[in-house]
N, CA, C and O atoms as a GROMACS GRO file, in nm:
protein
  412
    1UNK      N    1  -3.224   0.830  -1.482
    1UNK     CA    2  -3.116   0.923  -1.462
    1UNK      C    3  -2.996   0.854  -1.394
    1UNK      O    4  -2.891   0.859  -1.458
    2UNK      N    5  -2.994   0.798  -1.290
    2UNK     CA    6  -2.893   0.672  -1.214
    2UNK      C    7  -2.823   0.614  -1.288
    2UNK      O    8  -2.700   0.609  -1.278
    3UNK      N    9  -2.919   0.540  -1.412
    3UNK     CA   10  -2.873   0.403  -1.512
    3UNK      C   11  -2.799   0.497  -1.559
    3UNK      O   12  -2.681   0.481  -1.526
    4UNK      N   13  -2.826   0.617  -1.642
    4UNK     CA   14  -2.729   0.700  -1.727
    4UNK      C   15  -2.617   0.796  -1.651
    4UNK      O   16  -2.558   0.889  -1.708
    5UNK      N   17  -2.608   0.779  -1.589
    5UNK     CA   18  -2.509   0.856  -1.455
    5UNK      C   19  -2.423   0.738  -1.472
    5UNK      O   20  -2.326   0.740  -1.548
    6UNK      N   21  -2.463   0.616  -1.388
    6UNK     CA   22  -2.317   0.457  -1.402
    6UNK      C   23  -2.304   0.431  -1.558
    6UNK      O   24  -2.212   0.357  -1.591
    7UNK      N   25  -2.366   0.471  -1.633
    7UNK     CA   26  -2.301   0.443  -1.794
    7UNK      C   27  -2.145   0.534  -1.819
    7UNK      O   28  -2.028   0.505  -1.844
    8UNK      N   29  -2.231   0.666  -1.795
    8UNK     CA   30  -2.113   0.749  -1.804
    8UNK      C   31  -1.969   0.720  -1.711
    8UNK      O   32  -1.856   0.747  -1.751
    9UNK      N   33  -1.990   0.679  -1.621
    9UNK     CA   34  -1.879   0.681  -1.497
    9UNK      C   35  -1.850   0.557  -1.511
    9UNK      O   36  -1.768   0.522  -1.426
   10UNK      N   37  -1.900   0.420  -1.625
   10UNK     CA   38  -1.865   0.344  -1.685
   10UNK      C   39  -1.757   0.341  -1.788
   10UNK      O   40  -1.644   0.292  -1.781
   11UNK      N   41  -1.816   0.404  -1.883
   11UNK     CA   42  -1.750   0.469  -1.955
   11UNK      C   43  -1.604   0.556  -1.966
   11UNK      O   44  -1.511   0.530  -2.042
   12UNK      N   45  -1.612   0.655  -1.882
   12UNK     CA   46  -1.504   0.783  -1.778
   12UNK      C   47  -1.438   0.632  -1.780
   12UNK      O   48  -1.390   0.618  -1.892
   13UNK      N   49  -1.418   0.518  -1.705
   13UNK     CA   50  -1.336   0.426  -1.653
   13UNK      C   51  -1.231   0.377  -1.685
   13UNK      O   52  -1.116   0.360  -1.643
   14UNK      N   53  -1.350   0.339  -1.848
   14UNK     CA   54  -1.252   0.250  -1.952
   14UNK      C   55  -1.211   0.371  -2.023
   14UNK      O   56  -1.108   0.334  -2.081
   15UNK      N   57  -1.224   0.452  -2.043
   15UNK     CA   58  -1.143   0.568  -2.156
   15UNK      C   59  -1.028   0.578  -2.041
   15UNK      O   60  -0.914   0.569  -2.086
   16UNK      N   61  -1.040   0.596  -1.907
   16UNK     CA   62  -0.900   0.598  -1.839
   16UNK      C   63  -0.831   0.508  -1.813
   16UNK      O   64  -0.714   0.536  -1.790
   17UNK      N   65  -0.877   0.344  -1.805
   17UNK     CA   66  -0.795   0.236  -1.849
   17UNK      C   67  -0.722   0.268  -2.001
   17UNK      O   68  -0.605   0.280  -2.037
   18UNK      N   69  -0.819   0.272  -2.050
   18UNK     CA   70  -0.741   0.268  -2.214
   18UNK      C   71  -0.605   0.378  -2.250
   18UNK      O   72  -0.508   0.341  -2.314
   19UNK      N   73  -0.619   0.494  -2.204
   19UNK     CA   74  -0.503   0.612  -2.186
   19UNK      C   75  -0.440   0.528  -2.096
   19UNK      O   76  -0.322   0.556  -2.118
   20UNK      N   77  -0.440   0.459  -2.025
   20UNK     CA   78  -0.340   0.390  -1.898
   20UNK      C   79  -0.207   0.283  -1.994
   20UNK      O   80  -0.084   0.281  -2.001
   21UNK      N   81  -0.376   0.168  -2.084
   21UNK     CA   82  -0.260   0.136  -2.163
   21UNK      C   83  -0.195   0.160  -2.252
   21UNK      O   84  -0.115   0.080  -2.300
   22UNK      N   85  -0.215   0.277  -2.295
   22UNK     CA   86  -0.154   0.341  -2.440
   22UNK      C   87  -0.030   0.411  -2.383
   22UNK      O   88   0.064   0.419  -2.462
   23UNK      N   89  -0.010   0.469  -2.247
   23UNK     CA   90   0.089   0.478  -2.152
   23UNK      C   91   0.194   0.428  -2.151
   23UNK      O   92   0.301   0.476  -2.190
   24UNK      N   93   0.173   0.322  -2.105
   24UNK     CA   94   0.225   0.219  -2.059
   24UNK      C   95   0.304   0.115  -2.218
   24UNK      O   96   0.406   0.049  -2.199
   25UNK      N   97   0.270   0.118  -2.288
   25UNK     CA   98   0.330   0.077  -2.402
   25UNK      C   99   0.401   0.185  -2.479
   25UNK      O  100   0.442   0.187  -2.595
   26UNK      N  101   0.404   0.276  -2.381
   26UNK     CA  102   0.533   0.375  -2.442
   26UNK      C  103   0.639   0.413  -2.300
   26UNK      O  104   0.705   0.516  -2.288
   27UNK      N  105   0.632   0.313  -2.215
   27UNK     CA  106   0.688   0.307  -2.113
   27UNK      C  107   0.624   0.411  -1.963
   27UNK      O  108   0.701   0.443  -1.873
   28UNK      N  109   0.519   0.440  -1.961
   28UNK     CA  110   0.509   0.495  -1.842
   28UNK      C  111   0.414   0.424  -1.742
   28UNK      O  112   0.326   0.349  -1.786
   29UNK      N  113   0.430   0.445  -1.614
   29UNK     CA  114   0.391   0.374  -1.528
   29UNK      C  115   0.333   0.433  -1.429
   29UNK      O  116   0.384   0.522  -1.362
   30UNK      N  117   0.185   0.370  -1.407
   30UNK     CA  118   0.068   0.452  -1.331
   30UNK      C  119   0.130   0.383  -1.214
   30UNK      O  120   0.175   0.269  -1.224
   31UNK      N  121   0.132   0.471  -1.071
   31UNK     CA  122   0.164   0.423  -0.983
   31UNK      C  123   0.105   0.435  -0.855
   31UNK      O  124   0.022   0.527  -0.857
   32UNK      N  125   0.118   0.355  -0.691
   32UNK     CA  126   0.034   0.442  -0.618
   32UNK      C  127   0.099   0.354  -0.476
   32UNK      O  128   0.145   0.240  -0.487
   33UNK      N  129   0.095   0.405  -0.390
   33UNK     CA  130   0.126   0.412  -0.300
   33UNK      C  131   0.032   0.295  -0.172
   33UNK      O  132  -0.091   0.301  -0.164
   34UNK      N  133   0.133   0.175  -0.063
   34UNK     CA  134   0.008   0.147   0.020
   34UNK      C  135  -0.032   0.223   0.126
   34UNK      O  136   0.051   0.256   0.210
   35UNK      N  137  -0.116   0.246   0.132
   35UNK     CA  138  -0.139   0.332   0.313
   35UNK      C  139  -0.086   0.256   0.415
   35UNK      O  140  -0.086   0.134   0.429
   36UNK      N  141  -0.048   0.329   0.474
   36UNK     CA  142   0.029   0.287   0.599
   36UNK      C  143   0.166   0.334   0.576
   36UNK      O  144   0.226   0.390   0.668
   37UNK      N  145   0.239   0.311   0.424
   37UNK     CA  146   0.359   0.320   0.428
   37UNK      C  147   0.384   0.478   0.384
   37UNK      O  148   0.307   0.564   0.343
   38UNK      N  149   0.585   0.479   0.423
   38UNK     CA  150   0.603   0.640   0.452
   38UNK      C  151   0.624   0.703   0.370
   38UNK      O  152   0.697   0.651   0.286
   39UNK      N  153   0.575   0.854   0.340
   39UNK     CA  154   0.606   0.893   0.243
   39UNK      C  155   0.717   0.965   0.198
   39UNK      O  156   0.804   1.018   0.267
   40UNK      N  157   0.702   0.961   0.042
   40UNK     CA  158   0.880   0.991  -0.040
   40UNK      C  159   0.841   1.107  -0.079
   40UNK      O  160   0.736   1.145  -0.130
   41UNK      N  161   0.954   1.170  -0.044
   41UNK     CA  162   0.946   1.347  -0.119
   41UNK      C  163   0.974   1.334  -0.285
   41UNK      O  164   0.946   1.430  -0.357
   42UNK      N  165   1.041   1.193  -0.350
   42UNK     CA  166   1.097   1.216  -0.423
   42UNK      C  167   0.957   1.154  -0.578
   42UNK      O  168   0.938   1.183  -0.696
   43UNK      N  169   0.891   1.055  -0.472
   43UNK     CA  170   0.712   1.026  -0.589
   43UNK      C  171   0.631   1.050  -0.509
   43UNK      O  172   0.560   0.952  -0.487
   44UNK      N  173   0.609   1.126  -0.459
   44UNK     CA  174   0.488   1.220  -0.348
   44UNK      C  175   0.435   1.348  -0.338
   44UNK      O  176   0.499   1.433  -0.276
   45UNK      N  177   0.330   1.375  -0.389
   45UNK     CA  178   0.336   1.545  -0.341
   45UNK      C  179   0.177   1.527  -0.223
   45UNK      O  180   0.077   1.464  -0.257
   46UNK      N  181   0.191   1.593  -0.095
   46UNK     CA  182   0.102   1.584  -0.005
   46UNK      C  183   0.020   1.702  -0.040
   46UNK      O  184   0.040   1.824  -0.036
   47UNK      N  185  -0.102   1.612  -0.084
   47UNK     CA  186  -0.199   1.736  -0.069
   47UNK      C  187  -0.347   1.775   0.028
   47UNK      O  188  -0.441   1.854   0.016
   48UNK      N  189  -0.302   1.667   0.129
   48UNK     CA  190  -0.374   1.712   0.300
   48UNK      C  191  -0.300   1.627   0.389
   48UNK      O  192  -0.213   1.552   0.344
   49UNK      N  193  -0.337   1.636   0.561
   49UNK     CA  194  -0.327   1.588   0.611
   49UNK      C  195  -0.431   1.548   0.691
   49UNK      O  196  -0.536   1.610   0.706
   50UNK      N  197  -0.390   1.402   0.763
   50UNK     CA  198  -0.484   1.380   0.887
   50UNK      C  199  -0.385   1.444   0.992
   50UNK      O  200  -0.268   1.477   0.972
   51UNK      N  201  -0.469   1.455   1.125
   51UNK     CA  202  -0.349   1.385   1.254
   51UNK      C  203  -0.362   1.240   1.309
   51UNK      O  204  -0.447   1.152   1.293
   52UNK      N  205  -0.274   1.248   1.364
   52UNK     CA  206  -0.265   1.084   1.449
   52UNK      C  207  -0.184   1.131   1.594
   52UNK      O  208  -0.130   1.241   1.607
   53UNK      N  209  -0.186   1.032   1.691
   53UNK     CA  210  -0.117   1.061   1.805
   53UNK      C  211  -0.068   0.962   1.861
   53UNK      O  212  -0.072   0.938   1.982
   54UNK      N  213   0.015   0.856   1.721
   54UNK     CA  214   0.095   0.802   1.740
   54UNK      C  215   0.201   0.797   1.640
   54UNK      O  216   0.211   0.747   1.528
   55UNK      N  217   0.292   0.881   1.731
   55UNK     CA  218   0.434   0.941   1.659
   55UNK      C  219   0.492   0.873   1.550
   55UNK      O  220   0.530   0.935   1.451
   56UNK      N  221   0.509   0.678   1.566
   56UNK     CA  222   0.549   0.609   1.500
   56UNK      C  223   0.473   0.629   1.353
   56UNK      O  224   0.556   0.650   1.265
   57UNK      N  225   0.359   0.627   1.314
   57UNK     CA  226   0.263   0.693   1.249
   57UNK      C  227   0.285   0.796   1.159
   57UNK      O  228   0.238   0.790   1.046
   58UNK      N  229   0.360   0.900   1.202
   58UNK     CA  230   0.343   1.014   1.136
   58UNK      C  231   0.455   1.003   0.972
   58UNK      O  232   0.536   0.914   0.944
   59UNK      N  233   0.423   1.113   0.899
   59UNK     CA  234   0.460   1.112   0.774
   59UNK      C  235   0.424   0.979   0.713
   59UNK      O  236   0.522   0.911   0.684
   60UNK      N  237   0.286   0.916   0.683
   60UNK     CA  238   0.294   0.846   0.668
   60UNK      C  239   0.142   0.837   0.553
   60UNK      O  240   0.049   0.915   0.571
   61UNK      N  241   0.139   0.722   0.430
   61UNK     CA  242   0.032   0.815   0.325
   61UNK      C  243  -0.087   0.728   0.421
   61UNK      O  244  -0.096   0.612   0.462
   62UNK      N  245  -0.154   0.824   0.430
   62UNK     CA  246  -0.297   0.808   0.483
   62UNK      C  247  -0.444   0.772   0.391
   62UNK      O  248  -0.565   0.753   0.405
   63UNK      N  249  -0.324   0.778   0.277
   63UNK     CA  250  -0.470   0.794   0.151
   63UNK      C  251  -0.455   0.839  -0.002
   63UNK      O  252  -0.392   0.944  -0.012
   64UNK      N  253  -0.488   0.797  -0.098
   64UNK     CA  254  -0.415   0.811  -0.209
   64UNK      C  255  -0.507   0.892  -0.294
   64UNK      O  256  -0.608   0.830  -0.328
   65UNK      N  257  -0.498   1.024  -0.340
   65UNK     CA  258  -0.591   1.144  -0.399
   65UNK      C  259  -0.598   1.119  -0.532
   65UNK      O  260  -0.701   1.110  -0.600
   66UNK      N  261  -0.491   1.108  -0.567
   66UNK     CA  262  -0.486   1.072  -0.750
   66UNK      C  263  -0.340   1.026  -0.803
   66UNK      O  264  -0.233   1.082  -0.780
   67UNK      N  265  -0.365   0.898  -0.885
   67UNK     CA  266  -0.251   0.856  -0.929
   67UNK      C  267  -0.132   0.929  -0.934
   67UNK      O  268  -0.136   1.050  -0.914
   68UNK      N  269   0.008   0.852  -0.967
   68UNK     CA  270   0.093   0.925  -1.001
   68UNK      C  271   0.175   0.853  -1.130
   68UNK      O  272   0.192   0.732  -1.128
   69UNK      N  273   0.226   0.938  -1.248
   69UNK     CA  274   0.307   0.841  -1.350
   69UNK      C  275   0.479   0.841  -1.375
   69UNK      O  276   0.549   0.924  -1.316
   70UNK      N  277   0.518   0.772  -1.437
   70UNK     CA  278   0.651   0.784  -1.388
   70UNK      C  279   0.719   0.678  -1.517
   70UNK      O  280   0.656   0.579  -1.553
   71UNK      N  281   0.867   0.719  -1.582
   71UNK     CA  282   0.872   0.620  -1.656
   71UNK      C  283   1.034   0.562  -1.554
   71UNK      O  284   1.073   0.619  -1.452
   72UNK      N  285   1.100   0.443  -1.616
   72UNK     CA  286   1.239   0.420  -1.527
   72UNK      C  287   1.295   0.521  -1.459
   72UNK      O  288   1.335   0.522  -1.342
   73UNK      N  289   1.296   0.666  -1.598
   73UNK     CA  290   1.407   0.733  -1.559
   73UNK      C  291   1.356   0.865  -1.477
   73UNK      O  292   1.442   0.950  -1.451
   74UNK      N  293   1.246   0.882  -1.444
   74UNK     CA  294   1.142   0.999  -1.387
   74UNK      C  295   1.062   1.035  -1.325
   74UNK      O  296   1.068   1.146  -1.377
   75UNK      N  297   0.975   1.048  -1.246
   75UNK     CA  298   0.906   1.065  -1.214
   75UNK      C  299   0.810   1.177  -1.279
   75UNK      O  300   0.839   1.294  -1.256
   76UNK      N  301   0.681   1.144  -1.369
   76UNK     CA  302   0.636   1.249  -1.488
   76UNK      C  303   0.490   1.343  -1.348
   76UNK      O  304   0.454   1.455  -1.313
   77UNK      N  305   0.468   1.229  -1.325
   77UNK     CA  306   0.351   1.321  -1.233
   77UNK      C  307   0.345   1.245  -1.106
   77UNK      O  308   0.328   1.123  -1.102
   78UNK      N  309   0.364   1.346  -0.971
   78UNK     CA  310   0.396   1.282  -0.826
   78UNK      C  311   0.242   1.227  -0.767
   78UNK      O  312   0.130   1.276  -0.766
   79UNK      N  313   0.292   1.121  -0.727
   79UNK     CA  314   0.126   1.093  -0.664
   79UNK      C  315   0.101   1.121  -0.582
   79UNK      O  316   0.174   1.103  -0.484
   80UNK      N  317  -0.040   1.192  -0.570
   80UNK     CA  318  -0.081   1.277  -0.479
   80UNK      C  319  -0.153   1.194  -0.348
   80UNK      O  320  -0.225   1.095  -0.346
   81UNK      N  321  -0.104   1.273  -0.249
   81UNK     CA  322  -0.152   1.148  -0.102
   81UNK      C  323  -0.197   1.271   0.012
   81UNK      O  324  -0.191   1.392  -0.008
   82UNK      N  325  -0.232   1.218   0.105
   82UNK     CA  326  -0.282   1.282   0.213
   82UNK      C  327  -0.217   1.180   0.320
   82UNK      O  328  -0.240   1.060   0.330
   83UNK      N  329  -0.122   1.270   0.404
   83UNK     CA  330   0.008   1.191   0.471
   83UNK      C  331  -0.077   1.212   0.627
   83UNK      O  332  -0.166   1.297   0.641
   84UNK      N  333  -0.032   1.120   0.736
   84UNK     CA  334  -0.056   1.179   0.897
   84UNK      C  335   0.027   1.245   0.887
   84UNK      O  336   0.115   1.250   0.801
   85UNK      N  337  -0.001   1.334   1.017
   85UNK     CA  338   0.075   1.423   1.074
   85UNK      C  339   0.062   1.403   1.218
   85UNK      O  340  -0.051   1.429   1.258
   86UNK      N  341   0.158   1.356   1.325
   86UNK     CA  342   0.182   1.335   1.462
   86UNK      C  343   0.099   1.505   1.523
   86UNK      O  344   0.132   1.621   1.496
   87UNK      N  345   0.014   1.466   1.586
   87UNK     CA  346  -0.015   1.561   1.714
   87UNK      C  347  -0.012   1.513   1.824
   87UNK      O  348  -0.088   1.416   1.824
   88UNK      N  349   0.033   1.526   1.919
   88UNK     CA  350   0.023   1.469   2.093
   88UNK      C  351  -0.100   1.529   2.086
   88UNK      O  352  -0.132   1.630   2.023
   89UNK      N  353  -0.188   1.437   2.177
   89UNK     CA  354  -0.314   1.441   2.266
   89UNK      C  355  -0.240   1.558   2.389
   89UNK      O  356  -0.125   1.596   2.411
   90UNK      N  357  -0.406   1.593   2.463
   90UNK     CA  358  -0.356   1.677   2.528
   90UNK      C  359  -0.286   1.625   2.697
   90UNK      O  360  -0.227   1.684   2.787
   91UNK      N  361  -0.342   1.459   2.671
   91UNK     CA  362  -0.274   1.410   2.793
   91UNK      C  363  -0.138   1.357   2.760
   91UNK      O  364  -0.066   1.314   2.850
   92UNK      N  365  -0.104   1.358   2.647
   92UNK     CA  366   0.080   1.295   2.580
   92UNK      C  367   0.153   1.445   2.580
   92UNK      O  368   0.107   1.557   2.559
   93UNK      N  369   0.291   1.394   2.616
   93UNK     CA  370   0.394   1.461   2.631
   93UNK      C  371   0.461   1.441   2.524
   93UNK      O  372   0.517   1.332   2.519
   94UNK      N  373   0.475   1.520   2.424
   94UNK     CA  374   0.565   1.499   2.266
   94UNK      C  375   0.693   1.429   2.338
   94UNK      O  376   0.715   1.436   2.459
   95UNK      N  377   0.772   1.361   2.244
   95UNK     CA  378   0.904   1.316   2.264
   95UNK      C  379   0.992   1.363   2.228
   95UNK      O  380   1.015   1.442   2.137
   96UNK      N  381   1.092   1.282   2.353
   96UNK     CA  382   1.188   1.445   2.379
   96UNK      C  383   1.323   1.415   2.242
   96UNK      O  384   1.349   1.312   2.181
   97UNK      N  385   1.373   1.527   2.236
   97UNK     CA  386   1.488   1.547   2.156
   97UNK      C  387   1.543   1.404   2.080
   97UNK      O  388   1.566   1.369   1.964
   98UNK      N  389   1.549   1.345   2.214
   98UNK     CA  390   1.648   1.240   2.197
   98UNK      C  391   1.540   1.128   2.097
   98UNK      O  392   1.551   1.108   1.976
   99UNK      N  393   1.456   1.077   2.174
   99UNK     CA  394   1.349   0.994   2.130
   99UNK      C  395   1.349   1.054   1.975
   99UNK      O  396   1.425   1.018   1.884
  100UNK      N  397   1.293   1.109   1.970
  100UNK     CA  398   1.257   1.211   1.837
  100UNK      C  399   1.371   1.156   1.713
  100UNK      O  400   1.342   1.131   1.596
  101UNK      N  401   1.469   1.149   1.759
  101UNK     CA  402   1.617   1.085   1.641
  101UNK      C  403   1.606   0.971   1.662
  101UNK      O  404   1.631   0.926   1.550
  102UNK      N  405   1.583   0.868   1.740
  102UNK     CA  406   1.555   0.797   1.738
  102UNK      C  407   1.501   0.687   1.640
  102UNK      O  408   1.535   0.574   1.604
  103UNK      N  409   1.388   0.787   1.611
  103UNK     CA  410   1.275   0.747   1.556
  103UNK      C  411   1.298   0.735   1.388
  103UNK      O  412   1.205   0.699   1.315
   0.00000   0.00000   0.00000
């Protein structure tokens, strides 16, 4: 049952490589995001968050849910991420106004 479970999800792989390159030779482009870096409203759609409680941190992709495609002129499907989200601990004092623009 195992062996035939990794055949299939073998399989699932290359049928989604293969749609990748049949894609892609009509110009579209599978794309994805590194963690750590911040995210774009404009090839991003967030679909969770963590927290973190370091401010510098926040809005930032935490994790990449499912591709996204896109040709030069478009963005066809946003890639889906799971961004931080800044919470102060209960011993941190959020930053003030100023700090905050700063940033």
């Amino acid at each position: 049952e195992a062996a035939a479970h990794e055949g299939a999800a073998g399989d699932l792989g290359a049928f989604a490589q293969g749609v990748a390159d049949i894609l892609e030779r009509y110009g579209v482009e599978r794309y994805i995001a590194d963690v750590g870096s911040p995210y774009v409203a404009r090839e991003q759609r967030v679909v969770g968050s963590v927290p973190v409680d370091d401010p510098a941190r926040d809005r930032c992709v935490a994790e990449i849910a499912r591709y996204g495609f896109r040709t030069e002129a478009r963005v066809l499907r946003p890639l889906e991420v799971v961004v931080t989200a800044f919470r102060p601990s209960q011993n941190q004092e959020p930053p003030s106004p100023v700090e905050a623009a700063a940033q």
